[in-house]
Backbone as CSV, one residue per row, in Angstrom:
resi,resn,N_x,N_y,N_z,CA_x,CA_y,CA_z,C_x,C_y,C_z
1,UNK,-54.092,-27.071,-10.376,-55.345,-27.584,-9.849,-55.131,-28.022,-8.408
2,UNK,-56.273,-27.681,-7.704,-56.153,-28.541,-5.942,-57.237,-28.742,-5.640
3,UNK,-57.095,-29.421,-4.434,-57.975,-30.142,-3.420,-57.710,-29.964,-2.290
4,UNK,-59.346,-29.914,-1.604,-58.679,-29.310,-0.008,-60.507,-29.807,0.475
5,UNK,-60.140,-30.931,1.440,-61.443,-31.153,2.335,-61.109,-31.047,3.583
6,UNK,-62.098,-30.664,4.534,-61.895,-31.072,5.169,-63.158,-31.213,6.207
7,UNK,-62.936,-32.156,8.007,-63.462,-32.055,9.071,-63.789,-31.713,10.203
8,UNK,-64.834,-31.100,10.399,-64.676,-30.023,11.601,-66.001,-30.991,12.381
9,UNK,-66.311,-30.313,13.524,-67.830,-30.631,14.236,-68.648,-30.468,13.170
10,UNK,-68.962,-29.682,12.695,-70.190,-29.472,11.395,-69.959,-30.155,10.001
11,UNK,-71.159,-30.505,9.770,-71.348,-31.090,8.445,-70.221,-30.456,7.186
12,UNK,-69.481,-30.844,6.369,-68.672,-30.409,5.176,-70.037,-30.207,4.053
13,UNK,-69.638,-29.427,3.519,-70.646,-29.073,2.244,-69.651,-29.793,1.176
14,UNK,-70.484,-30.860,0.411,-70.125,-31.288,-0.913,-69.881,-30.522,-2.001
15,UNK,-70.800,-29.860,-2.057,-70.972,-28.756,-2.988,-69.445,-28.047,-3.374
16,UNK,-69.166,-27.243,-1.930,-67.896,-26.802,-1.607,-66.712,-27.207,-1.956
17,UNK,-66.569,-28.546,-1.203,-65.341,-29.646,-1.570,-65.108,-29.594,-2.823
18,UNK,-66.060,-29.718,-3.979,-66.257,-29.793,-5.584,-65.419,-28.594,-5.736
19,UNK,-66.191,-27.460,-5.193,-65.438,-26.051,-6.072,-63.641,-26.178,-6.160
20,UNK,-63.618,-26.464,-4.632,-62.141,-26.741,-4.088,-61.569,-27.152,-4.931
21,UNK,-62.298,-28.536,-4.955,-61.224,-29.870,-5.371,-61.277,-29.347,-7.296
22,UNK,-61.612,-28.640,-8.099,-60.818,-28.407,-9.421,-60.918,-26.787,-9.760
23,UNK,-60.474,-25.912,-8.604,-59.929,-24.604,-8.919,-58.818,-24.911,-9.354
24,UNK,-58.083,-24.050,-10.374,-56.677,-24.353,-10.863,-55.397,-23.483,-10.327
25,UNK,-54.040,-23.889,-10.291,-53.444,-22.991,-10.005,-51.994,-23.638,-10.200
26,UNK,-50.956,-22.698,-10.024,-49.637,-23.026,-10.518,-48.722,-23.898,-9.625
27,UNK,-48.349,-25.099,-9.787,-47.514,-25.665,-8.529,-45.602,-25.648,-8.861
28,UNK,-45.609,-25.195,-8.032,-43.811,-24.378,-7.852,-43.058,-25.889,-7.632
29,UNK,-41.843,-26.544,-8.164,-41.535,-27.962,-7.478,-40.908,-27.133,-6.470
30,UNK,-40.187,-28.635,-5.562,-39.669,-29.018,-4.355,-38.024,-28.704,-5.024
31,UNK,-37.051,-27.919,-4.081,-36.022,-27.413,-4.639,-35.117,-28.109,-3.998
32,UNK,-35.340,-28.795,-2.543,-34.502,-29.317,-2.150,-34.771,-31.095,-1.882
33,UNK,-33.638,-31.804,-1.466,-33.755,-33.353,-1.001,-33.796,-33.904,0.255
34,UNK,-33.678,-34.780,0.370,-32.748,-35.669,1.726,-33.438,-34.773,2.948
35,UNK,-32.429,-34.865,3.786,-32.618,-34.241,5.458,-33.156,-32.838,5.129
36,UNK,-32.505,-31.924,3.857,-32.620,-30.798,3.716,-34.921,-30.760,3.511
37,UNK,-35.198,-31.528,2.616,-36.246,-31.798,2.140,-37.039,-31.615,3.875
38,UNK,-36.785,-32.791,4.639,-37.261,-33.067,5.479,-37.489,-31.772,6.704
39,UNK,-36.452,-31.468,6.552,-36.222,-30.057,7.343,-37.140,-28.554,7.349
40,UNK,-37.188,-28.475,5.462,-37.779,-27.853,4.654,-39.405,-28.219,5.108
41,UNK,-39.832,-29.657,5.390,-41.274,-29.684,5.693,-41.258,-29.379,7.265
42,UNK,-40.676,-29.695,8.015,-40.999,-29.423,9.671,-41.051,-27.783,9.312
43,UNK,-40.353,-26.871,8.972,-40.223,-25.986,9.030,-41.987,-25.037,8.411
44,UNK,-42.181,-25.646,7.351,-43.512,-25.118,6.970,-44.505,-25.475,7.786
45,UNK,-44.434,-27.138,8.297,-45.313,-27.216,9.493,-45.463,-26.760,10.928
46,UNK,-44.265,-25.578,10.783,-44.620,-24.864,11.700,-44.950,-23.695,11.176
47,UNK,-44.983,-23.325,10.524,-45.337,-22.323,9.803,-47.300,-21.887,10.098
48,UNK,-47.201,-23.597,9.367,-49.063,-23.524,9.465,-49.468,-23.536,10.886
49,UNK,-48.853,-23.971,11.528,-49.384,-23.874,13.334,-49.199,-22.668,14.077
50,UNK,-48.322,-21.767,13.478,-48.321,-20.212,13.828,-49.409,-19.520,12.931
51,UNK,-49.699,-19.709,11.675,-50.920,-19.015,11.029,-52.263,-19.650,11.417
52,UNK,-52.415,-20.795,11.846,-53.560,-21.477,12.996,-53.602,-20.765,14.204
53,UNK,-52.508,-20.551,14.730,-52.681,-19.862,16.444,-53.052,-18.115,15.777
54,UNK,-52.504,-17.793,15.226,-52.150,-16.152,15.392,-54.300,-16.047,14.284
55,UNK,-54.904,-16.889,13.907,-56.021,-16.552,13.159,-56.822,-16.995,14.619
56,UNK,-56.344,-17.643,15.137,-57.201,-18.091,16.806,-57.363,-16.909,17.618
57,UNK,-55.914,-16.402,18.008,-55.880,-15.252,18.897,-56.461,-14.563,18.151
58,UNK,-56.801,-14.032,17.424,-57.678,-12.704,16.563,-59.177,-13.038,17.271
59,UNK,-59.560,-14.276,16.927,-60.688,-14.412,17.443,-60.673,-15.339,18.828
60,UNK,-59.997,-14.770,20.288,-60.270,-14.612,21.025,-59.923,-16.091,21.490
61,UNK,-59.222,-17.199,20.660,-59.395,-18.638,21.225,-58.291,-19.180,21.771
62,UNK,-57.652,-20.041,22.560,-56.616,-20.597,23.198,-55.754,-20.839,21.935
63,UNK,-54.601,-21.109,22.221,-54.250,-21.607,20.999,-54.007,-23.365,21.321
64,UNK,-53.442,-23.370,20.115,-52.944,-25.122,20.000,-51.721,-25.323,19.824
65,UNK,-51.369,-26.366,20.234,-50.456,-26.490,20.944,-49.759,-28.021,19.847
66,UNK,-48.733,-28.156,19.217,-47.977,-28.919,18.119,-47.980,-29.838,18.727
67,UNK,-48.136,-31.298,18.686,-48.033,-32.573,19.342,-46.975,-33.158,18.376
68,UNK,-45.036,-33.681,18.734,-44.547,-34.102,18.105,-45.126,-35.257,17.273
69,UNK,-45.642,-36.196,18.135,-46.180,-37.637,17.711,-47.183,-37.528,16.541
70,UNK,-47.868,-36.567,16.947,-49.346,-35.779,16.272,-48.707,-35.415,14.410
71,UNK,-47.580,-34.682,14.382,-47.145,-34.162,13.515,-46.663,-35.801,12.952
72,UNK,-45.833,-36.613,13.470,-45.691,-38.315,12.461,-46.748,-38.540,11.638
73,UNK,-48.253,-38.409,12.790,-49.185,-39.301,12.149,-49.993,-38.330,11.230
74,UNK,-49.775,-36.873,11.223,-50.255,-36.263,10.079,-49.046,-36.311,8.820
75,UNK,-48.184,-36.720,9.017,-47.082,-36.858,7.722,-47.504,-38.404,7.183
76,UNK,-47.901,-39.449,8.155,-48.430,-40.447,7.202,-49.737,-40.044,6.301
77,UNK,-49.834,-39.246,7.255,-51.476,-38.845,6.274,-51.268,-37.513,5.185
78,UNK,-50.663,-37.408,5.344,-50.553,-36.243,3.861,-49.609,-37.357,2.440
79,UNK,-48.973,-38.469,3.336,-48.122,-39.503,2.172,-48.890,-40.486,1.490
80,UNK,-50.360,-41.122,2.769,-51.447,-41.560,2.062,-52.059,-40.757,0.802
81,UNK,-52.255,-39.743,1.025,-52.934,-38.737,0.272,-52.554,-38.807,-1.597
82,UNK,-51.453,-39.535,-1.076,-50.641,-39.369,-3.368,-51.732,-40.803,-3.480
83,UNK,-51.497,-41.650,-2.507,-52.535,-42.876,-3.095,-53.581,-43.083,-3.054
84,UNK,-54.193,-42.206,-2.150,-55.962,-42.334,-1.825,-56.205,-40.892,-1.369
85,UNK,-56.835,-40.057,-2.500,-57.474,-38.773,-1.670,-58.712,-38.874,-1.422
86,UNK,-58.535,-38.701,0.145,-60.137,-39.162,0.842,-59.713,-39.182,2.526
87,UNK,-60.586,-38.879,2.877,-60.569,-38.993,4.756,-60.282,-40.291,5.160
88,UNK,-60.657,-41.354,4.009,-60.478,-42.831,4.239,-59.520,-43.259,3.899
89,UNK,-58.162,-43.636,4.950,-57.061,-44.414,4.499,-57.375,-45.555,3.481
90,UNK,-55.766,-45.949,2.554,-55.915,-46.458,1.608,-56.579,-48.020,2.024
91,UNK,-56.329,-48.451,3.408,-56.566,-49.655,3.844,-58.001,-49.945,4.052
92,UNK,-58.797,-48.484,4.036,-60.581,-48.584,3.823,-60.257,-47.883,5.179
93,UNK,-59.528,-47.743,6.379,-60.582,-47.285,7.596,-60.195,-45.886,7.688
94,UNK,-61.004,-45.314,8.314,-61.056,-44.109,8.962,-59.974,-42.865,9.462
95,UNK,-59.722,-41.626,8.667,-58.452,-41.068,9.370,-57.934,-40.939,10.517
96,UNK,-58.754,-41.043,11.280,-58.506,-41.018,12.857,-58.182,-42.308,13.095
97,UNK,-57.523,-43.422,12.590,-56.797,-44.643,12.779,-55.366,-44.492,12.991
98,UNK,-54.975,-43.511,12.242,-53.640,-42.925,12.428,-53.048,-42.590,13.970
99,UNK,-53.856,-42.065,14.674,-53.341,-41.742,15.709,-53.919,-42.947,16.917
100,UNK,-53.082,-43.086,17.519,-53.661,-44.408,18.768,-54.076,-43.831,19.721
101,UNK,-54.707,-44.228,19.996,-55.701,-43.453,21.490,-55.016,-44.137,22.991
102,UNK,-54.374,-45.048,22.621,-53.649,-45.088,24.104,-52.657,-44.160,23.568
103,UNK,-51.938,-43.551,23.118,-50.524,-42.315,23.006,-51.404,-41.343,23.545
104,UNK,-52.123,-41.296,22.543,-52.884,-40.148,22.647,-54.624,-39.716,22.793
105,UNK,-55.050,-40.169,24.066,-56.603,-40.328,24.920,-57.479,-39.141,24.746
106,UNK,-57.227,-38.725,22.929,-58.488,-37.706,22.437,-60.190,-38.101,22.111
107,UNK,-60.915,-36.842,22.673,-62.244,-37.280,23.198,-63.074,-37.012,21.555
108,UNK,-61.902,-36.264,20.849,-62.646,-35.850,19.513,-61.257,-35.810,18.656
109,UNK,-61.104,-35.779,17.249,-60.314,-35.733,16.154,-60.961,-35.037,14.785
110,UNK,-60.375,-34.199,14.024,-60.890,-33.846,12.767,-59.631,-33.608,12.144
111,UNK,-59.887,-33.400,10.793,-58.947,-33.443,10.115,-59.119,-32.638,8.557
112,UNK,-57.942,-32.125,8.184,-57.779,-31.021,7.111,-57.104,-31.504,6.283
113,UNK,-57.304,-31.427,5.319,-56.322,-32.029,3.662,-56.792,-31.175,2.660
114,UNK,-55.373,-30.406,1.950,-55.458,-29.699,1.100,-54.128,-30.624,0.363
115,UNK,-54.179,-30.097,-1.045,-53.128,-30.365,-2.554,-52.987,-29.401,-3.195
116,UNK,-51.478,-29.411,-3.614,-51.783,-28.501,-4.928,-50.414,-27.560,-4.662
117,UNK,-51.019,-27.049,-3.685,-49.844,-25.177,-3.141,-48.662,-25.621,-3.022
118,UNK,-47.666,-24.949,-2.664,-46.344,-25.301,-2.586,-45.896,-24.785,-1.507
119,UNK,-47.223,-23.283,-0.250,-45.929,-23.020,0.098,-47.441,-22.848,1.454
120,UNK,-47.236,-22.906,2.579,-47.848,-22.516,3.674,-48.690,-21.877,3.721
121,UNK,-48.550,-20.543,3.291,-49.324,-19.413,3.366,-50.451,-19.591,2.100
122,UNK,-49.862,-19.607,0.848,-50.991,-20.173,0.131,-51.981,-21.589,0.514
123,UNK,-51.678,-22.283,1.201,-52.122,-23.751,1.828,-53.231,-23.091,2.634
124,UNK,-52.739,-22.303,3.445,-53.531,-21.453,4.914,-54.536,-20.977,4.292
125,UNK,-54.216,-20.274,3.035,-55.299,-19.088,3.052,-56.765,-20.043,2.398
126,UNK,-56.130,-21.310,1.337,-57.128,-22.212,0.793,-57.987,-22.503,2.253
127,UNK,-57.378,-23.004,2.762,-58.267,-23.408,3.871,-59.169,-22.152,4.439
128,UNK,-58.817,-21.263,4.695,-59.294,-20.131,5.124,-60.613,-20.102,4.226
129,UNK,-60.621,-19.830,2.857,-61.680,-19.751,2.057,-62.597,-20.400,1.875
130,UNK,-62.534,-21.703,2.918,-63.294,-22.926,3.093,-64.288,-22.978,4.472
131,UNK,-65.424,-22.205,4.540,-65.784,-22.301,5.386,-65.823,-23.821,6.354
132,UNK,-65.962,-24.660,5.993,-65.739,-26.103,6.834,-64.275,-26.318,7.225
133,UNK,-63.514,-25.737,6.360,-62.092,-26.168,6.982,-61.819,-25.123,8.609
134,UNK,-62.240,-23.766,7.649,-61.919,-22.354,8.530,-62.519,-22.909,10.500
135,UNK,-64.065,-23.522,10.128,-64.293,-24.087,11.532,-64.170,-24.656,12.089
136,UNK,-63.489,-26.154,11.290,-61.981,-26.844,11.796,-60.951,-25.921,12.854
137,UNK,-60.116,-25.198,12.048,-59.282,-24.296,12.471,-59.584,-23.675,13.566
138,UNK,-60.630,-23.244,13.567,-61.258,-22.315,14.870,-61.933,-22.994,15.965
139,UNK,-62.106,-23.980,15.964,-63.012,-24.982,16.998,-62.767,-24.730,18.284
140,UNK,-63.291,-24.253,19.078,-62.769,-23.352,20.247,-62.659,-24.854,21.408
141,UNK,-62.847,-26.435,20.905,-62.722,-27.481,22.012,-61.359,-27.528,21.506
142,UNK,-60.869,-27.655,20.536,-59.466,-28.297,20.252,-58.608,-27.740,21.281
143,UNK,-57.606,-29.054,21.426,-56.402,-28.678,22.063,-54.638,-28.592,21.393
144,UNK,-54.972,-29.563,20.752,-53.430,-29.927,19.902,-53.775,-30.171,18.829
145,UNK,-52.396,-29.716,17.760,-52.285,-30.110,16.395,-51.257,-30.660,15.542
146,UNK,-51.437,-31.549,14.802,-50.288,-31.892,13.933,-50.192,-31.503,12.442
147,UNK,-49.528,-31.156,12.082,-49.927,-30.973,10.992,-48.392,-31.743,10.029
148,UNK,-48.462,-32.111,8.492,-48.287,-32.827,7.748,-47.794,-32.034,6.019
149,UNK,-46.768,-32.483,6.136,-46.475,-31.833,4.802,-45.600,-32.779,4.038
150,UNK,-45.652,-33.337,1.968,-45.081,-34.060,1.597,-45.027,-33.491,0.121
151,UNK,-44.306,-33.395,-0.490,-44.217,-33.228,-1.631,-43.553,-35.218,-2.802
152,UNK,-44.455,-34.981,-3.900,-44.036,-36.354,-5.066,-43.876,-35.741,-6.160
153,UNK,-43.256,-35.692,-6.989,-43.020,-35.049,-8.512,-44.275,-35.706,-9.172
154,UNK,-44.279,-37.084,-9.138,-44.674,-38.049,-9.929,-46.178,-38.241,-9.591
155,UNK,-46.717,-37.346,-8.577,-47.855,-37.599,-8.213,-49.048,-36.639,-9.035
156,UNK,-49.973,-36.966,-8.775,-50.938,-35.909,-9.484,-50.987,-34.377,-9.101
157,UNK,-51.135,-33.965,-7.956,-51.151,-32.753,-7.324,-49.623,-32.624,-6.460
158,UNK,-48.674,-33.185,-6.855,-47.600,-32.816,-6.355,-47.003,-32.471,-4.382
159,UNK,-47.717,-31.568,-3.990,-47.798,-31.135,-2.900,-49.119,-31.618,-1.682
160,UNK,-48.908,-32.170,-0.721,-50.291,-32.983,0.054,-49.856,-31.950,1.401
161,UNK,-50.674,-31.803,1.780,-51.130,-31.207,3.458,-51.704,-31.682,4.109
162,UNK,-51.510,-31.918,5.572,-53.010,-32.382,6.741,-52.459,-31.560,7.951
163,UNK,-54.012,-31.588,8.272,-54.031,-30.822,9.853,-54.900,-32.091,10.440
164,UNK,-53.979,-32.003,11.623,-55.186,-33.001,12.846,-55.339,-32.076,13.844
165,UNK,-56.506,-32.091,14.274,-57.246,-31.387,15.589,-57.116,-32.574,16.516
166,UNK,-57.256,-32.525,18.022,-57.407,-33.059,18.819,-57.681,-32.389,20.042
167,UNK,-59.397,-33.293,20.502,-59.583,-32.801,21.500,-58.917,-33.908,23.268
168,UNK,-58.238,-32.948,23.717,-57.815,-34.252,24.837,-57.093,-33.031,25.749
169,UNK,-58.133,-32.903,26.795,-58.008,-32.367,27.758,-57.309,-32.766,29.214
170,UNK,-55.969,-32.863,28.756,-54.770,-33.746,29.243,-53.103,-32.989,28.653
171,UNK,-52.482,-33.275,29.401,-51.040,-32.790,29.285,-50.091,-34.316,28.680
172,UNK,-49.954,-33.517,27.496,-48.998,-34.904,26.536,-47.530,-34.102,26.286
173,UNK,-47.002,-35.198,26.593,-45.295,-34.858,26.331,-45.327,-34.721,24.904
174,UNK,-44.374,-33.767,24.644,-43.748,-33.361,23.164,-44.850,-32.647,22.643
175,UNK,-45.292,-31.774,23.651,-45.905,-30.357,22.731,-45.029,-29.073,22.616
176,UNK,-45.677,-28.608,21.932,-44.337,-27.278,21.546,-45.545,-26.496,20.837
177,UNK,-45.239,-25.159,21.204,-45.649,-23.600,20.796,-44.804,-23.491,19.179
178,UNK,-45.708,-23.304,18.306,-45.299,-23.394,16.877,-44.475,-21.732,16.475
179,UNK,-43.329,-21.786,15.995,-42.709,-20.426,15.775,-43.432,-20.460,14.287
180,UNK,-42.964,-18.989,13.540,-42.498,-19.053,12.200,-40.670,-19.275,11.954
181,UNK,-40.218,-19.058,12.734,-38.846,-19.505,12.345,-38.433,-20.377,13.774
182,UNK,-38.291,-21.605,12.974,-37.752,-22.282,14.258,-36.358,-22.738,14.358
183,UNK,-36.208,-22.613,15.747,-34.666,-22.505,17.109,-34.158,-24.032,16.173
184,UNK,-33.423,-23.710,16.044,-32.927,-25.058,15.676,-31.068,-25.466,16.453
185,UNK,-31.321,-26.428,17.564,-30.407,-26.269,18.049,-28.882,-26.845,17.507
186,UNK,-28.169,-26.631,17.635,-26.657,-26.647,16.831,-26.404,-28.274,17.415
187,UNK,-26.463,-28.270,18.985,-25.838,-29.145,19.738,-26.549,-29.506,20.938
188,UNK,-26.065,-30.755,21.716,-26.968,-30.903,23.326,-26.729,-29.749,23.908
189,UNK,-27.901,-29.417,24.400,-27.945,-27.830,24.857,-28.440,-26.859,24.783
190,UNK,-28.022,-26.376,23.038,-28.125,-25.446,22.484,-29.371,-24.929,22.608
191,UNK,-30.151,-24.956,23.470,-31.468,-24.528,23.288,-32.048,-22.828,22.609
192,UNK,-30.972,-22.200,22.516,-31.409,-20.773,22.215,-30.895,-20.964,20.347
193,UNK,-30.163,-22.113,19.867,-29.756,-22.084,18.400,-29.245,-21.254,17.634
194,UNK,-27.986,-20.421,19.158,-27.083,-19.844,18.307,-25.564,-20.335,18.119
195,UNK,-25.769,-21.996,18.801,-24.380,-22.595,18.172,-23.295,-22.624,19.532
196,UNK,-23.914,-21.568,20.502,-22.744,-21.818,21.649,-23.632,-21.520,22.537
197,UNK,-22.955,-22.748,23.889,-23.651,-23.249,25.179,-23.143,-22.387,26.338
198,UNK,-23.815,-21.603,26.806,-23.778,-20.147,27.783,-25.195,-20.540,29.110
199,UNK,-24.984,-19.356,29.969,-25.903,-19.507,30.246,-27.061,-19.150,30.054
200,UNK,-27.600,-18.661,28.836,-28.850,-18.281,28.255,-29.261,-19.464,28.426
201,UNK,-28.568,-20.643,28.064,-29.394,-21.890,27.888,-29.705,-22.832,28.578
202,UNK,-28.408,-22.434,29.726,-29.329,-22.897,31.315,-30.558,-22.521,31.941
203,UNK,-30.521,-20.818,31.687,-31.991,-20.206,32.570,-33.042,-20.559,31.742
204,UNK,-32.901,-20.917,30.085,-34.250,-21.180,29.838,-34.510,-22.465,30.119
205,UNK,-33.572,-23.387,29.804,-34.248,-25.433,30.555,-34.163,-25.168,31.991
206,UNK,-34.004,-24.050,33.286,-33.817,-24.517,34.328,-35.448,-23.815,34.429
207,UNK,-35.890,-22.708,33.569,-37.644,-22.301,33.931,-38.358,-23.035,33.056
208,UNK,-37.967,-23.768,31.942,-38.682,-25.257,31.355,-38.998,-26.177,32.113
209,UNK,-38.253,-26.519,33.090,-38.440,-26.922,34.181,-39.460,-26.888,35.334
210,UNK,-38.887,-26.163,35.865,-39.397,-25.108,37.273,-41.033,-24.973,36.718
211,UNK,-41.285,-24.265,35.727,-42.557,-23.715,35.557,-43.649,-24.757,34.361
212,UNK,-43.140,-25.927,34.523,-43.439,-27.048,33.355,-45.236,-26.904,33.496
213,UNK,-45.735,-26.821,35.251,-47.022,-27.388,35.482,-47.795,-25.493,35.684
214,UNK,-47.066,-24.648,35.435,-47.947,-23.000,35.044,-48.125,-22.781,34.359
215,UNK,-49.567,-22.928,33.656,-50.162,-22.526,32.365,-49.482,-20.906,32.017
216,UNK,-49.464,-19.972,33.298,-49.164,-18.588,32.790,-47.637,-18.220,32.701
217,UNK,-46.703,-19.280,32.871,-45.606,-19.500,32.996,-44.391,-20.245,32.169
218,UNK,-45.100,-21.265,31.965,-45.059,-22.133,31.056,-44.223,-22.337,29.648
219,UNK,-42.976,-21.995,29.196,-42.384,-22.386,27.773,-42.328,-23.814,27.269
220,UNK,-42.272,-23.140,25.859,-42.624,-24.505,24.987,-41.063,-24.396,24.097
221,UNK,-41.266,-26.158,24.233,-40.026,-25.899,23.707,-40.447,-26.487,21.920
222,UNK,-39.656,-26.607,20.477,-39.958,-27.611,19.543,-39.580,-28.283,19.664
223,UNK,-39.589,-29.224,18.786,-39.218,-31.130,18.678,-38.094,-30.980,18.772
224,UNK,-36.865,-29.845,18.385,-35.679,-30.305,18.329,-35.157,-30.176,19.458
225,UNK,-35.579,-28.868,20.327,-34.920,-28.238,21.443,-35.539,-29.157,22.524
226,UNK,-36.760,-29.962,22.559,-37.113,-31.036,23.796,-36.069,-32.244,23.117
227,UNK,-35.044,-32.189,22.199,-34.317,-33.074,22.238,-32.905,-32.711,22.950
228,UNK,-32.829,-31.771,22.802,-31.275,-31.257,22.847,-31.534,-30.811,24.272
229,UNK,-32.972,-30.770,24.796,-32.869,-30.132,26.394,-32.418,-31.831,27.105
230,UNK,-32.286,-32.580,26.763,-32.624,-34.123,27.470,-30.994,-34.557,27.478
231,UNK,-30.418,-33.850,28.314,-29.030,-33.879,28.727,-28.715,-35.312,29.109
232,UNK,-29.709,-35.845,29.577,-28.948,-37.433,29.944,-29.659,-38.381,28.844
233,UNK,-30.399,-37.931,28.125,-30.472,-38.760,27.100,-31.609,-40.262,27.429
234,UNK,-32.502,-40.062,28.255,-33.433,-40.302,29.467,-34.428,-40.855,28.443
235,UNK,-34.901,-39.726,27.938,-36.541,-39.600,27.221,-37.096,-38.626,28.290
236,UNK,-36.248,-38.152,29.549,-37.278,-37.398,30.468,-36.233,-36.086,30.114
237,UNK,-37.393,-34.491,30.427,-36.285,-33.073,30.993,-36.770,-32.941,31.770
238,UNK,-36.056,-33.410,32.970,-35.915,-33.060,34.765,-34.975,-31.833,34.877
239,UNK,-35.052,-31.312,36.217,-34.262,-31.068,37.076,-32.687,-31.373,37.029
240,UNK,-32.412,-32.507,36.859,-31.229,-32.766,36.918,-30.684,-32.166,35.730
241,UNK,-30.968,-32.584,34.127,-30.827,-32.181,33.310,-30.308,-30.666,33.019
242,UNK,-31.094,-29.796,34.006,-30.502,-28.507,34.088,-29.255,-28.528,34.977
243,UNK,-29.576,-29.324,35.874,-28.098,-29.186,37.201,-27.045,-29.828,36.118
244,UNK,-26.848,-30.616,35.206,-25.184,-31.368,34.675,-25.761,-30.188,33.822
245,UNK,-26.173,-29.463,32.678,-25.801,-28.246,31.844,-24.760,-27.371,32.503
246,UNK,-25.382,-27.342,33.514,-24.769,-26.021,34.905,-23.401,-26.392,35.006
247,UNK,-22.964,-27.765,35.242,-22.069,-28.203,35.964,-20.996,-28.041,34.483
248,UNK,-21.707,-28.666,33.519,-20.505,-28.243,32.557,-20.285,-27.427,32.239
249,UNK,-21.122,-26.363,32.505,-20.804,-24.861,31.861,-19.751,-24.084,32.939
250,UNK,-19.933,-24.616,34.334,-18.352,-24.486,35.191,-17.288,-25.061,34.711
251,UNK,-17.436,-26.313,33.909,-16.320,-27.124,33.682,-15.842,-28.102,34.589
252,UNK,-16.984,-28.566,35.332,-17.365,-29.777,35.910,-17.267,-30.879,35.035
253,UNK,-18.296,-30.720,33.806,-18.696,-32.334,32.985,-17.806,-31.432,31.694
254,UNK,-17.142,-31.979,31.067,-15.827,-31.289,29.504,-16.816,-31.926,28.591
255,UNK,-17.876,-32.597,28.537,-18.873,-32.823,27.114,-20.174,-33.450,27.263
256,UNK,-20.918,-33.269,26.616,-22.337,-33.453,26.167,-22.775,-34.194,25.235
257,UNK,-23.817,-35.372,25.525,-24.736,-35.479,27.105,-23.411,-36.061,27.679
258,UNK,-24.619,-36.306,28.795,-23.589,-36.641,30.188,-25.108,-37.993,30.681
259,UNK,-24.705,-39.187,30.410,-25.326,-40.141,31.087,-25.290,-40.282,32.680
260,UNK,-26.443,-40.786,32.840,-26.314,-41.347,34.867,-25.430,-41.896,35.067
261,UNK,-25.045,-43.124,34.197,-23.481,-43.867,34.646,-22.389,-42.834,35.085
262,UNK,-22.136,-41.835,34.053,-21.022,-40.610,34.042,-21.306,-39.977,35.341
263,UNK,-21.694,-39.587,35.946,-22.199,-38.750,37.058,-21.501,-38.546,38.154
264,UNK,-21.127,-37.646,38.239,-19.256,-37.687,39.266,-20.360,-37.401,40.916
C-alpha cells in the first residue's frame, strides 16, 4: 500500500490523493545499515534529481539544480513522515518551516511526499501518475531541489520520500547537478573518484573555479566532491585551493589538506 501527495502552484485534487494514498503494492526491505544505509539514500536521492531533470529537459525546462542544505531539510521531512503523514509537521506548522529563509531567500516552496516504494524509479514514476505531483516536477519557476529519502521497518509504509521545490532566483552555495551514479571521492582531491590524485583533478577544480559565475560553462560539483574540492578546509573553493592541489601534485605540499597556517 502507498501514499503520495503532493504541492505544486495548482490546487491538489483530493479525490486523487485518496486513489494514491490506498493503491497497494509490494515493499522490498532496506538491505543495508549504518553509513552504508545512509549512503544507499544520498545515492537514490540523486537518482530522483536526474529522473526530475532528464523528464524537464524532454519538456524543454531548465533543470534543477540539488541544494546540499535543501536535501537535510527534505530528509527531516521524509523522517517526520513515519509520525505525521501530512504537509503539516508533527509540531502543527507548515512544511515549508523546514527550510529557513535566511539560508535560503525562496520566493515560493512546494513539496512532494510519496510511501510505500523501495526504489527511485518506482517512487518517480508514482509521482509521474499524479497529475499534481507531475506539475510540481515540471514547474517551469523552480530553481532548486532537495529531495529526501528514509526507510523504518517498524513503520507503517516502511519507505518515506520528499521533494522540495524552490523558487529563489539567486546563487546558493552547495548546489550540485544530480548524476545517476555519483563521483564519490576516495580522498581530499579526488574529485574525478577514481582513488588517485593526478592532474585530471586539478583541471577540473581549477575550471570549477575559473568558470564558477558562466551559466554556459559552469560544473557542478556533489556534496561530496564540494567537500573534497575545499583543500584548505575553509568552507570556501577558491583559487588557491586549486594552486596547493597543483603544488602537491609537483611535490611541493607531501599531504592533504594543506591549511593557511601550512603554507610555505
Amino acid at each position: 500500500m502507498n501514499k503520495a501527495v503532493g504541492l505544486g502552484k495548482r490546487m491538489l485534487s483530493a479525490f486523487l490523493s485518496a486513489v494514491i494514498a490506498f493503491s497497494c503494492m509490494m515493499i522490498t526491505p532496506l538491505t543495508s545499515s549504518g553509513d552504508n544505509a545512509q549512503y544507499q539514500f544520498a545515492e537514490y536521492a540523486d537518482r530522483i534529481g536526474f529522473l526530475v531533470n532528464q523528464a524537464r529537459e524532454e519538456e524543454g525546462l531548465k533543470p534543477l539544480r540539488v541544494l546540499t542544505y535543501l536535501n537535510d531539510c527534505a530528509n527531516v521531512r521524509a523522517r517526520e513522515l513515519i509520525e505525521k503523514w501530512d504537509h503539516d509537521r508533527p509540531d502543527g506548522t507548515k512544511f515549508s518551516t523546514v527550510v529557513s529563509k535566511e539560508l535560503v531567500p525562496f520566493s515560493y516552496i512546494s513539496e512532494n511526499i510519496a510511501a510505500g516504494y523501495s526504489t527511485p524509479e518506482e517512487t518517480f514514476q508514482q509521482w509521474k501518475e499524479s497529475p499534481p505531483h507531475w506539475s510540481a516536477i515540471l514547474d517551469p519557476d523552480m530553481d532548486y531541489i532537495g529531495i529526501g529519502v528514509t526507510y523504518d521497518e517498524n513503520s507503517e509504509w516502511k519507505w518515506y520520500w520528499t521533494q522540495l521545490f524552490i523558487d529563489c532566483n539567486k546563487e546558493l552555495a552547495g548546489a550540485y547537478m544530480p548524476a545517476w551514479n555519483r563521483i564519490v571521492p576516495q580522498s581530499v582531491g579526488d574529485l574525478t573518484g577514481d582513488g588517485v590524485l593526478n592532474s585530471f583533478d586539478y583541471i577540473l577544480l581549477a575550471r570549477y573555479v575559473i568558470y564558477k559565475k558562466d551559466p554556459n560553462k559552469k560544473i557542478y560539483f556533489n556534496e561530496l566532491q564540494l567537500e573534497s574540492a575545499d583543500i584548505f578546509e575553509d568552507g570556501e573553493i577558491t583559487i588557491s585551493d586549486a594552486v596547493v592541489l597543483k603544488k602537491y601534485l609537483i611535490g611541493k605540499y607531501k599531504t592533504l589538506p594543506v591549511r593557511p597556517q601550512d603554507i610555505l
